[in-house]
N, C-alpha and C positions, 0 to 999 in steps of 0.2 A: 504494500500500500504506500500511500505516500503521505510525506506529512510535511508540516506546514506551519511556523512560528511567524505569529501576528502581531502587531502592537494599536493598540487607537486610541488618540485622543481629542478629546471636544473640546472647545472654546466658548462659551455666549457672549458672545462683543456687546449684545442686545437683548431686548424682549424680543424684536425682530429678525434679530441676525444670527444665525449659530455657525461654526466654523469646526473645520475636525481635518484630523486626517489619517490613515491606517494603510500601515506596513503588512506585507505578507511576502514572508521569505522563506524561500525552498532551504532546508538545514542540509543537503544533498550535495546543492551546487552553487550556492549562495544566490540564485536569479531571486528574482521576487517583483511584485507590484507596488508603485505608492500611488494612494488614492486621496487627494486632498478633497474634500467636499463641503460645500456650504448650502446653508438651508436657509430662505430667506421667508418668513411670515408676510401675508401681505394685506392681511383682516383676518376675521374672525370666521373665516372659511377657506381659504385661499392661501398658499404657501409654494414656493419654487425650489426645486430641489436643483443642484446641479451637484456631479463628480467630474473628476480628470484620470486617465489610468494612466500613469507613465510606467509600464515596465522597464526590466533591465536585466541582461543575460547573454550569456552566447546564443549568437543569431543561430539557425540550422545550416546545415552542410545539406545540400540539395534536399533530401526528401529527411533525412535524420535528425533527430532533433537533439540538439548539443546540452541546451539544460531546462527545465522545467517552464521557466515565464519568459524564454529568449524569444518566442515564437510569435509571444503576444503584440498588439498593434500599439498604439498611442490611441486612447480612445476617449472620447467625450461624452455623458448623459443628460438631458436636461430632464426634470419632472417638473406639470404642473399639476399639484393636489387642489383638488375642492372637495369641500361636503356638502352635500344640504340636507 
C-alpha cells in the first residue's frame, strides 16, 4: 500500500476570510503536493472556495513513473457554495 505524511494548517484573517494550506508527502520518495486554499464568506449563504495544487517530484520516464506526485499537473479549483 502506500502511504502518505500530511500537515494542514488554517488561518482566519477574518469572519470573512479563512486561509490554510496542506502538505502531503510521499515518505517513499519525498514527491508530494502543496495545496494553499482560501475560503472566502460572502453573506449568510454564499461563500467561494478556491485551492492551488503545486506538486513536486520526478517527472516520469516515458510511460514509468519515477515517484509518486511527479506525474501530477499544477492544478486550480474554484467553488461556489450557497444554501437556501
Amino acid at each position: 500500500g502506500r502511504h502518505a505524511i500530511t500537515v494542514s494548517a488554517t488561518y482566519e484573517v477574518s469572519p470573512e476570510l479563512a486561509t490554510g494550506v496542506r502538505w502531503i508527502v510521499s515518505p517513499r520518495d519525498g514527491s508530494g503536493v502543496a495545496v494553499p486554499t482560501a475560503t472566502a464568506t460572502l453573506g449568510d449563504r454564499l461563500s467561494l472556495a478556491a485551492a492551488f495544487y503545486v506538486p513536486w517530484g520526478a517527472s516520469p520516464t516515458g510511460l514509468t513513473l519515477q515517484s509518486e506526485y511527479g506525474s501530477a499537473a499544477l492544478t486550480g479549483f474554484v467553488q461556489l457554495l450557497a444554501t437556501y
